[in-house]
C-alpha positions, 0 to 999 in steps of 0.5 A: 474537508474541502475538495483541494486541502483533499486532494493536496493530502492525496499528493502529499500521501502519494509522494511520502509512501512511494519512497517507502515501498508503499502506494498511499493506501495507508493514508487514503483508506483510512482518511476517506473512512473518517471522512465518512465515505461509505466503505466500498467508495472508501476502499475503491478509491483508495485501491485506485489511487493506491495503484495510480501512485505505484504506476508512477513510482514503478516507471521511475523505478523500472528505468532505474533497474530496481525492481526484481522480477524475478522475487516480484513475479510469485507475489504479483500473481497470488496478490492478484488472485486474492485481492478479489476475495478480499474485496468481496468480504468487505461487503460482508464485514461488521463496520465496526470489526471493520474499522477495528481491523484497519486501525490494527493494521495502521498501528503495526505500520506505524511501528514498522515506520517508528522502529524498524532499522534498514537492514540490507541482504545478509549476501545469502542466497535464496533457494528458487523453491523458496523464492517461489513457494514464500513469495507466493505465500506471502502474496496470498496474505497481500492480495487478502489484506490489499482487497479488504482494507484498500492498503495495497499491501505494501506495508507486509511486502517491504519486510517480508521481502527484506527479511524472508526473502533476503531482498536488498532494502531499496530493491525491496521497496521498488519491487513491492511497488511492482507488486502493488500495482497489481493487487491495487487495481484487482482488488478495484475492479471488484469493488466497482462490480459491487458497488457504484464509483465516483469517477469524476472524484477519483480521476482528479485524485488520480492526476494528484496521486499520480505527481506524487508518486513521481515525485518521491521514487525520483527523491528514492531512486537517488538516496533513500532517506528512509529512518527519518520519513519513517519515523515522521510518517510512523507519528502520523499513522499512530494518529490515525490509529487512535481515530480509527479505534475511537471510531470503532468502539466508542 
């Protein structure tokens, strides 16, 4: 693929997740596997550029006073603790078990994105112990998958947040993004221990990465068009799948 229809994909990615809740993950890992980058430069960069775009969505959505610290904050701390472990088992994974288990996770997004209906908070409230006890949990599940499979995690945060924790959905989405940043950029800092980065490729993706995030937690911070991005998004991820799966078994 040529170096500019790439780095259009990555804006394109960047912009289209951020809206969501998610950094871009799912689109870079998996396209940077079929595009026959070794697994460490595949997941590194996509880690780094997963946590450029949360940067940037996260600066729109803390001037907007969508994130909530508060459920973000246990998340935040055990995603990061196990992002590295995660990380570190991707040099020790079967490429095949490996693509396997990134195009499993792709499909379940894919459905998410096809056939999940917003659901907003029931008004419940949430215990501080289970706040603090779910959420980190939940990190911990974030933090291993984020490391593994360069997705940032995005895509498990959203919902559980949403129906665990009984978060708003565009709170949801702002705080998952707050989170992202973290596991994102831990996760990185091993891959790069363990193996050498191509940087002049990955700091121009970041600028791209970057505009994109921008771009869509500005359209998101105004109205969340989310069913229809979902769903169009949701087909698009589905292909991936079916690319991942040839890859891996055929």
């Amino acid at each position: 693929m040529p170096l500019f229809l790439l780095l259009i994909v990555i804006f394109s990615a960047s912009f289209i997740l951020t809206m969501v809740g998610l950094g871009g993950g799912l689109i870079f890992s998996p396209l940077f596997v079929l595009l026959k980058f070794p697994i460490t430069t595949a997941v590194s960069a996509s880690l780094f550029l997963n946590g450029i775009a949360a940067i940037s969505a996260a600066m729109t959505y803390f001037r907007k006073r969508m994130v909530d610290v508060k459920v973000g904050l246990p998340l935040l701390v055990t995603s990061t603790l196990f992002a590295p472990l995660g990380a570190m088992l991707t040099t020790r994974i079967n490429i095949r078990i490996f693509t396997a288990i990134m195009a499993g996770v792709i499909f379940l997004a894919a459905l998410r994105m096809l056939f999940s209906k917003k659901k907003e908070a029931e008004g419940k409230a949430v215990t501080p112990a289970r706040r603090i006890i779910g959420g980190g949990c939940i990190g911990v599940l974030i933090g291993l998958m984020a490391g593994l499979l360069g997705i940032g995690g995005g895509v498990f945060i959203v919902p559980l947040l949403i129906y665990v924790l009984k978060v708003p959905t565009k709170t949801a989405a702002a705080t998952s993004i707050f989170i992202v940043v973290f596991s994102s950029f831990s996760g990185f800092v091993t891959h790069i221990s363990l193996a050498a980065t191509d940087w002049t490729f990955i700091l121009t993706a970041a600028v791209f990465s970057f505009a994109g995030g921008q771009l869509g937690s500005r359209i998101m911070a105004e109205r969340l068009k989310g069913r229809t991005v979902r769903q169009i998004f949701g087909v698009v991820l589905l292909l991936f799948t079916l690319k991942l799966f040839q890859r891996a078994f055929l």
